[in-house]
C-alpha atoms as an extended CHARMM CRD file, in Angstrom:
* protein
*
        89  EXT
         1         1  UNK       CA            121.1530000000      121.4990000000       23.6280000000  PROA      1               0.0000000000
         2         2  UNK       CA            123.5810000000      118.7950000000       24.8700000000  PROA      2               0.0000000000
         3         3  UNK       CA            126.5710000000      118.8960000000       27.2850000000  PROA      3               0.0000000000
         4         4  UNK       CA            129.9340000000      117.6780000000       27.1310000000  PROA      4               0.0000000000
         5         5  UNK       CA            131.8220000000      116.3770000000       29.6740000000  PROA      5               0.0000000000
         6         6  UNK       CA            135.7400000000      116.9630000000       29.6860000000  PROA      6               0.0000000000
         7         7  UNK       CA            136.8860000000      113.8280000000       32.4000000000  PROA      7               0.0000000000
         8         8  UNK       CA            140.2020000000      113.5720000000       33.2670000000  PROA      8               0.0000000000
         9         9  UNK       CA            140.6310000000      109.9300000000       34.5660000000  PROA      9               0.0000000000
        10        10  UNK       CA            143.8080000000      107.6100000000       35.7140000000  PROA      10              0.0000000000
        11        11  UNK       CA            146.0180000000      107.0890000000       32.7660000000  PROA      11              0.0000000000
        12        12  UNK       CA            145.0160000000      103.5170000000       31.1420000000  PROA      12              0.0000000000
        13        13  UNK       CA            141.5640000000      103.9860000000       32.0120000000  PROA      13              0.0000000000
        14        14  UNK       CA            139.1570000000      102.5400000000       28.6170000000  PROA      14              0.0000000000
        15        15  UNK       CA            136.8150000000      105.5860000000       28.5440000000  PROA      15              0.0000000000
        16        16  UNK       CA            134.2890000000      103.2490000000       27.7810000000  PROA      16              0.0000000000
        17        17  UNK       CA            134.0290000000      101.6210000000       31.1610000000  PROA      17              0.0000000000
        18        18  UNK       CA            133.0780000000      105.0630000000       32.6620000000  PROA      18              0.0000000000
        19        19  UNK       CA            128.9940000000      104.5130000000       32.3840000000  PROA      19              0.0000000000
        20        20  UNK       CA            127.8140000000      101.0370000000       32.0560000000  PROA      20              0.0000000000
        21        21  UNK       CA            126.1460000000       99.7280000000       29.1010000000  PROA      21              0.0000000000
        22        22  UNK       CA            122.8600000000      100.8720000000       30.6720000000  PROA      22              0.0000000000
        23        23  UNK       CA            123.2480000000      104.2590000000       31.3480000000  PROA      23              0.0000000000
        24        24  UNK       CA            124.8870000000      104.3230000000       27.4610000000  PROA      24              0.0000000000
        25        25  UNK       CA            121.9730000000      102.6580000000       26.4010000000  PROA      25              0.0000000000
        26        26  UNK       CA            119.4140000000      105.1750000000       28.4120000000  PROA      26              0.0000000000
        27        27  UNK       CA            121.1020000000      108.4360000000       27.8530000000  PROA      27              0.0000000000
        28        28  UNK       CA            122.3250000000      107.7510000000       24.5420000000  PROA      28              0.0000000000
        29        29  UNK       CA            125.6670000000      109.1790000000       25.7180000000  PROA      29              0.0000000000
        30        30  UNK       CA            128.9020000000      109.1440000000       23.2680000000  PROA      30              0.0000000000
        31        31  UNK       CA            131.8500000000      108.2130000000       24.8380000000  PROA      31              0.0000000000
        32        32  UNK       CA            134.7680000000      109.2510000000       22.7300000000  PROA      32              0.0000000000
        33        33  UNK       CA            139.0130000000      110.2020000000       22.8500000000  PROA      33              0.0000000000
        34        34  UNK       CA            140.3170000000      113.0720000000       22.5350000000  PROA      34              0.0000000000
        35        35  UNK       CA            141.4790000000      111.9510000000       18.9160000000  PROA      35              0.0000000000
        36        36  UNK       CA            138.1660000000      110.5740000000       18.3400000000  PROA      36              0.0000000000
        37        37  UNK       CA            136.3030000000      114.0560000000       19.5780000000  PROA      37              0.0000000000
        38        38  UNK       CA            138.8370000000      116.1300000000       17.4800000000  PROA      38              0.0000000000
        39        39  UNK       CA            138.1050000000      114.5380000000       14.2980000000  PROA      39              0.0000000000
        40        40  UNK       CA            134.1450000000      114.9750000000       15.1980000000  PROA      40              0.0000000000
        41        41  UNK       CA            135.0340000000      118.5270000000       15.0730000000  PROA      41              0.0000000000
        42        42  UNK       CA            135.5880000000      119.0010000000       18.9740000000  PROA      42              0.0000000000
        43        43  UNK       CA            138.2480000000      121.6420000000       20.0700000000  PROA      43              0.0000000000
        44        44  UNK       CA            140.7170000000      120.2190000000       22.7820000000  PROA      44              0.0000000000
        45        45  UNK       CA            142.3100000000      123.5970000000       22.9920000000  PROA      45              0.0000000000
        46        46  UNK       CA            142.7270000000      124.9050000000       26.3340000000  PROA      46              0.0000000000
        47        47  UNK       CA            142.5990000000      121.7780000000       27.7450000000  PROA      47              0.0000000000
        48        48  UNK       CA            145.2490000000      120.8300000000       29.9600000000  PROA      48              0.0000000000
        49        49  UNK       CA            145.7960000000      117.1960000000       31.2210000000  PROA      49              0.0000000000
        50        50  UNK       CA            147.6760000000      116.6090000000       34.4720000000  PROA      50              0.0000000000
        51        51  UNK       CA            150.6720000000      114.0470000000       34.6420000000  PROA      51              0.0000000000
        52        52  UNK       CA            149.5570000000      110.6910000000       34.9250000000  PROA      52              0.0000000000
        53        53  UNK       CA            146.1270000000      111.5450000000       33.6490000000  PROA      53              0.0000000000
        54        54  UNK       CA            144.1030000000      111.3020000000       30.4870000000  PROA      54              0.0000000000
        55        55  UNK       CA            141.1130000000      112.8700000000       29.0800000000  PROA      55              0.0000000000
        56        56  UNK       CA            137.9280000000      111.7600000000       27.2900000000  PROA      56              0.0000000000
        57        57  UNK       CA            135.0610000000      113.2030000000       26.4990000000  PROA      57              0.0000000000
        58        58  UNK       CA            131.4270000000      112.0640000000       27.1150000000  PROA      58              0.0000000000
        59        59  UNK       CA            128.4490000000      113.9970000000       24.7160000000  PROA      59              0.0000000000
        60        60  UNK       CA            124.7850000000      113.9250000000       26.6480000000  PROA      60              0.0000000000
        61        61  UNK       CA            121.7470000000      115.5060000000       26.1990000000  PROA      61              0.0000000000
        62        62  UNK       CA            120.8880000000      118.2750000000       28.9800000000  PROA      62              0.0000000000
        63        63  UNK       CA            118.2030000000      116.4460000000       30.6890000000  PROA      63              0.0000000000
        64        64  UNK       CA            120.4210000000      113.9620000000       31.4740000000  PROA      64              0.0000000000
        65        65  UNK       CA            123.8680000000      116.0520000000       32.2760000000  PROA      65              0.0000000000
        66        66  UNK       CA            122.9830000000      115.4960000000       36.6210000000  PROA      66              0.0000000000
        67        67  UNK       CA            122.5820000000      111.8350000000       36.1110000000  PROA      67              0.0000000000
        68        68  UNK       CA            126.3940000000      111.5890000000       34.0290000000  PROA      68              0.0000000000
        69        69  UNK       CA            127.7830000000      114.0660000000       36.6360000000  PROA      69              0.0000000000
        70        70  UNK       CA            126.7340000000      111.5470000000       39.5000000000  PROA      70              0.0000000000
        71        71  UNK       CA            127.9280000000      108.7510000000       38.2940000000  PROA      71              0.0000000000
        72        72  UNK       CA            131.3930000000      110.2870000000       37.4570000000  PROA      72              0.0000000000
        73        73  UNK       CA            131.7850000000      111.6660000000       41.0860000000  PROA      73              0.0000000000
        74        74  UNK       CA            131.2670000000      108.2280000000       42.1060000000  PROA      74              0.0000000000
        75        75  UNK       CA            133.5610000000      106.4870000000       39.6970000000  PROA      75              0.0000000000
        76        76  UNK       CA            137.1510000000      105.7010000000       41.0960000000  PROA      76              0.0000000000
        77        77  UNK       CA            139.0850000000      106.7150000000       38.2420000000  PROA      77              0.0000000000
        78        78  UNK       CA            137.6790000000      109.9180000000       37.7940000000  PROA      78              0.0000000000
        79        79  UNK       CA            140.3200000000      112.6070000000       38.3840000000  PROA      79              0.0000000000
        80        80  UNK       CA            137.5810000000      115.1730000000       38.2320000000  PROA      80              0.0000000000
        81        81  UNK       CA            135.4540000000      116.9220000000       34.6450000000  PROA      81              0.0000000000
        82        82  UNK       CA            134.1700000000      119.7880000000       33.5180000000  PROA      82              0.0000000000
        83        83  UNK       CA            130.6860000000      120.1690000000       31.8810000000  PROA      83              0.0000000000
        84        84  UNK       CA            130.0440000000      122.5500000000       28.6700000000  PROA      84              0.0000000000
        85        85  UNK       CA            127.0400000000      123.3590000000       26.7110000000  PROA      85              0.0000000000
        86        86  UNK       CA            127.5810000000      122.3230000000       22.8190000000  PROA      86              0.0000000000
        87        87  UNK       CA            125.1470000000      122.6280000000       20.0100000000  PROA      87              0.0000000000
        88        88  UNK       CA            124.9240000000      119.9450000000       17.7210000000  PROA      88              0.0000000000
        89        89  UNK       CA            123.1000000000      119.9860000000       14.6530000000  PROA      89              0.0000000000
């Protein structure tokens, strides 16, 4: 089981410089685009982006979810997220 993260972050913001290369390299977390996610086969219905803001979305495995969710809180241009369970097979 793996969890996605929906982050909603400042508008310019590279998704990429939301976990440093050693949490990426530790968690194996994807960091992806909407775009990107949508051609993976990710739904962004029902997702609704403020003004101003953009959204990404960051793929982890379970165990590791409360370590992504910490360093998000902490990260200035994080607008906020929202965590859902995914399957991938």
């Amino acid at each position: 089981m793996h969890i996605a993260f929906v982050v909603h972050v400042v508008k310019g913001t590279d998704p990429e410089e939301l976990l440093s290369d050693q949490i990426k390299r530790d968690t194996q977390a994807v960091v992806m685009s909407m775009d990107d996610a949508g051609k993976m086969g990710f739904s962004a219905s029902g997702i609704q982006v403020k003004p101003g803001q953009e959204a990404c979305l960051i793929v982890v495995a379970r165990r590791d979810a409360p370590w992504i969710s910490r360093t998000l809180e902490q990260h200035d241009s994080v607008a906020g997220f929202q965590q859902v369970d995914v399957n991938i097979g």
